[in-house]
C-alpha positions in Angstrom: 0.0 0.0 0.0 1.3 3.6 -1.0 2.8 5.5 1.8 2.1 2.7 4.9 5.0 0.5 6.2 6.5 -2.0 4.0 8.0 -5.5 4.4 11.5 -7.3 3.4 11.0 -10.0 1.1 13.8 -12.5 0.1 12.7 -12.9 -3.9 10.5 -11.0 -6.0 9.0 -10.9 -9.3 8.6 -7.8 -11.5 5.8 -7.2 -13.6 5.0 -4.7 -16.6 4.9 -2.0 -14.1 7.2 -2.6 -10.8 7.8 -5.3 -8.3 5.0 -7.5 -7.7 1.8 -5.8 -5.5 4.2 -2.9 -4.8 1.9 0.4 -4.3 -1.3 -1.1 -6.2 -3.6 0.1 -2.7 -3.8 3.6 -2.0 -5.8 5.8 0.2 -7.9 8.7 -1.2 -9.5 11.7 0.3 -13.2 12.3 0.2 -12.2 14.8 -2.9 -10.4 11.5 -4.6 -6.7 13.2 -4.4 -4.2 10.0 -3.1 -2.8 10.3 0.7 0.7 10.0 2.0 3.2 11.0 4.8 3.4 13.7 3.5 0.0 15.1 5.0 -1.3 12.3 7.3 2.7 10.5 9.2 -0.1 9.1 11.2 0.2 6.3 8.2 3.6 5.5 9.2 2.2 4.2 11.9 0.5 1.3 9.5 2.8 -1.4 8.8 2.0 -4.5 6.4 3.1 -7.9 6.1 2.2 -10.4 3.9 -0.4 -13.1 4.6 -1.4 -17.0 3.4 -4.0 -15.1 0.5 -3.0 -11.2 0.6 -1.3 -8.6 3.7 -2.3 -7.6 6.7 -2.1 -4.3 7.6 -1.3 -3.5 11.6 -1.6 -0.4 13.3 1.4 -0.8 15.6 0.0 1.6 18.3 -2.7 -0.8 19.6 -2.3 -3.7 17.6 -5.2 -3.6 15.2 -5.3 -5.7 12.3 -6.7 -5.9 8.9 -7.0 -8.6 6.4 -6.5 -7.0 2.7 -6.2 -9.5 -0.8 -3.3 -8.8 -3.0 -5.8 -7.8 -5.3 -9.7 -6.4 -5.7 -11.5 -7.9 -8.8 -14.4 -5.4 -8.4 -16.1 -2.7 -7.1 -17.7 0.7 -7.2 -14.9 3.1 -9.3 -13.3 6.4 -8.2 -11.6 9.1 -10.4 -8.9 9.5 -8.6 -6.1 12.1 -8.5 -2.3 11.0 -8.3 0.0 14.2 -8.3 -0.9 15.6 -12.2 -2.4 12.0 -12.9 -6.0 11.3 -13.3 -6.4 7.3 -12.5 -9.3 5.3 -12.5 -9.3 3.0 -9.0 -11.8 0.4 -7.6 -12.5 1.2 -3.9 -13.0 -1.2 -0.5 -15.6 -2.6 1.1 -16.8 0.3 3.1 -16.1 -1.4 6.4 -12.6 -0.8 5.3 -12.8 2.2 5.3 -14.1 2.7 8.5 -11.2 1.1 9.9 -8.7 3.3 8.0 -10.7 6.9 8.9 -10.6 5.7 12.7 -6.9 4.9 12.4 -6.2 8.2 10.5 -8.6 10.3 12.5 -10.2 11.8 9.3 -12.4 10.0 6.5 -10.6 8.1 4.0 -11.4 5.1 1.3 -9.1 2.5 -0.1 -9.1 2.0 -3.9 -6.9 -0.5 -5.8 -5.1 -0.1 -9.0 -6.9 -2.6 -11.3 -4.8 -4.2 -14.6 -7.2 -2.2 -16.8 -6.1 1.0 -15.4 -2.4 2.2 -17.0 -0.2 5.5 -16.0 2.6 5.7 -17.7 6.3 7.9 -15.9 7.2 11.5 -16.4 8.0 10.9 -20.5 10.6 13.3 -19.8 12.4 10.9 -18.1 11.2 7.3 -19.2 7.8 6.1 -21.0 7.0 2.7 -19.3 4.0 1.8 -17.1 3.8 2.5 -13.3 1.8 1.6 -10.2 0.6 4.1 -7.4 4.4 5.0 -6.9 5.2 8.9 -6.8 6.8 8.0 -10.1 8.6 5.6 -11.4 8.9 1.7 -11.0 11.7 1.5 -8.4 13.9 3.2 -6.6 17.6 2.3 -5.4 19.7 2.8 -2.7 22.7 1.8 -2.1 23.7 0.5 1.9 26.5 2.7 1.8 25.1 5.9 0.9 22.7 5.3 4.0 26.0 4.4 6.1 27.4 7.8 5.0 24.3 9.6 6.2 24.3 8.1 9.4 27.9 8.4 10.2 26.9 12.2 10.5 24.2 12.0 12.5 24.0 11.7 16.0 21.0 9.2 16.2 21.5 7.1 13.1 18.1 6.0 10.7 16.6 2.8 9.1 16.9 2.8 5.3 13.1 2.2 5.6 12.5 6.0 6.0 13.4 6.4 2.7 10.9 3.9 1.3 13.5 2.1 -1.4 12.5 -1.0 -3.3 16.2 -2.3 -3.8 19.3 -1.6 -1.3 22.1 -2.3 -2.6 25.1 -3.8 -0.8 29.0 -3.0 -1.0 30.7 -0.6 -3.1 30.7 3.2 -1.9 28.6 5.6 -0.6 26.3 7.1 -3.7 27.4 5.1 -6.0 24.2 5.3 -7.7 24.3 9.0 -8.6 26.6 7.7 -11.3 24.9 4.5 -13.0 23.0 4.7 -15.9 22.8 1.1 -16.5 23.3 -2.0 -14.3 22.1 -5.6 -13.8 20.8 -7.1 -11.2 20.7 -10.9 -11.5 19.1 -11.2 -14.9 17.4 -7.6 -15.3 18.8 -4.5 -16.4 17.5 -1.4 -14.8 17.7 2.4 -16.1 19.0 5.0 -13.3 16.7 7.6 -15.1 16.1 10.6 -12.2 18.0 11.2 -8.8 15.0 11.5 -6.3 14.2 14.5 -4.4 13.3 13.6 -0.7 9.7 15.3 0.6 9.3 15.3 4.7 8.8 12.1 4.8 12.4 10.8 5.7 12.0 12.4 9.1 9.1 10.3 9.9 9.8 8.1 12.4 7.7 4.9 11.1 6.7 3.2 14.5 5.0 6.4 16.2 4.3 9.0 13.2 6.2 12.0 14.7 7.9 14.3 12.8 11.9 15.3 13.4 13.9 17.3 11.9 16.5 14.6 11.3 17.7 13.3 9.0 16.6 16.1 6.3 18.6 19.0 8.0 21.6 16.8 7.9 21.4 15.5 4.4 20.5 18.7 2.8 24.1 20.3 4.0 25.7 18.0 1.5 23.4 16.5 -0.7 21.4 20.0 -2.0 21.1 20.5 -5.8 19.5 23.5 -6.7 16.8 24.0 -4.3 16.3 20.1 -3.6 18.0 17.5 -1.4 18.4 14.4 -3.1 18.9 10.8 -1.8 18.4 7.6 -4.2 17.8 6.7 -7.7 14.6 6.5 -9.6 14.5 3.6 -11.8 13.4 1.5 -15.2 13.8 -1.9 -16.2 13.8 -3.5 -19.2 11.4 -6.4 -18.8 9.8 -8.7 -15.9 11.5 -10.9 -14.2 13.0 -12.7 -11.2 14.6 -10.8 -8.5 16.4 -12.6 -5.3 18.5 -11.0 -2.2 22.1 -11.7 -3.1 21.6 -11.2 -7.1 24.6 -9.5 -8.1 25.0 -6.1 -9.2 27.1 -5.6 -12.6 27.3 -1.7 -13.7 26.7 -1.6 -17.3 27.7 1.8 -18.7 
């Protein structure tokens, strides 16, 4: 689900547009625009796992649970709005959200991305197909960027604040700023866009409060223009097979 807590997984598969289930849930406003962090950290505070048919979803302040499938094969349809996309979602079973708007403290609904329903990346950058991600099909990070950060800071941070879909081990610290190509195991991926980090890295993920760490930090060595960047947006070429411990061969 797009902006709640995510889960480590020891193989995945990618599909026509990013890993497998990755950001295909997202929560909507009564207006249809998408929620994040960004406006609500209280959705840090939502962390998912996944389950024998679908995920659970666990609010890790009281222990609440709820059961979700990996996918919805129908329901009523929302026009919703994602950044400067319009996208076209089926939403929950209103019980769901019920649970969510309690969690949240303000009325939400769930809606899933279903296979009909296609938005495509910033064509400035790439022109391939893309879940309910900000906006592209994966982002990567390498270990040793995040070891860099937190040798600076005084309380160091969880490469989970930063929400990437592939850490990268060895090498040296941002590595990735430079790759325009590599493989990983059998799939080659396109370093298209550095990312620009939002609030959202300050956010502690087990109680939702906001600090001012590790933003300030980063920004006094990691600020382009007017933005602090962190990670690499990325492409791929075509589905496949992904596994912790693939290795990583740069490729021009």
């Amino acid at each position: 689900m797009k902006s709640l807590g995510g889960f480590a997984v020891q193989q995945v598969r990618l599909t026509d547009r990013g890993l497998e289930h990755d950001r295909r849930w997202m929560l909507v406003d009564p207006q249809g625009s998408f929620l994040s962090q960004r406006e609500c950290p209280e959705m840090a505070c939502l962390h998912t796992a996944p389950a024998a048919a679908g995920f659970t979803v666990t609010d890790v302040r009281n222990g609440s649970v709820l059961h979700l499938p990996w996918e919805l094969e129908s329901g009523p349809s929302v026009h919703a709005q994602m950044w400067n996309d319009a996208v076209d979602l089926l939403l929950a079973d209103h019980g769901v959200n019920g649970w969510y708007s309690e969690a949240l403290q303000r009325p939400v609904r769930l809606a899933f991305m279903p296979q009909r329903t296609v938005r495509i990346t910033d064509r400035t950058y790439a022109e391939v197909r893309v879940a309910l991600n900000d906006a592209f099909p994966a982002l990567v990070i390498s270990q040793a960027s995040l070891d860099d950060l937190n040798a600076r800071l005084s309380t160091p941070v969880p490469m989970e604040r930063f929400r990437p879909n592939l850490v990268i081990a060895g090498g040296a610290a941002f590595q990735e700023d430079t790759w325009r190509t590599v493989r990983i195991g059998p799939v080659r991926f396109h370093l298209v866009k550095p990312c620009a980090r939002c609030v959202i890295p300050n956010t502690d993920q087990r109680t939702g409060v906001r600090l001012k760490e590790p933003l300030r930090t980063l920004a006094s060595y990691r600020t382009v223009g007017n933005k602090v960047l962190f990670g690499m947006n990325a492409t791929f070429d075509a589905p496949g097979p992904l596994h912790v411990g693939d290795p990583v061969t740069y490729d021009g």
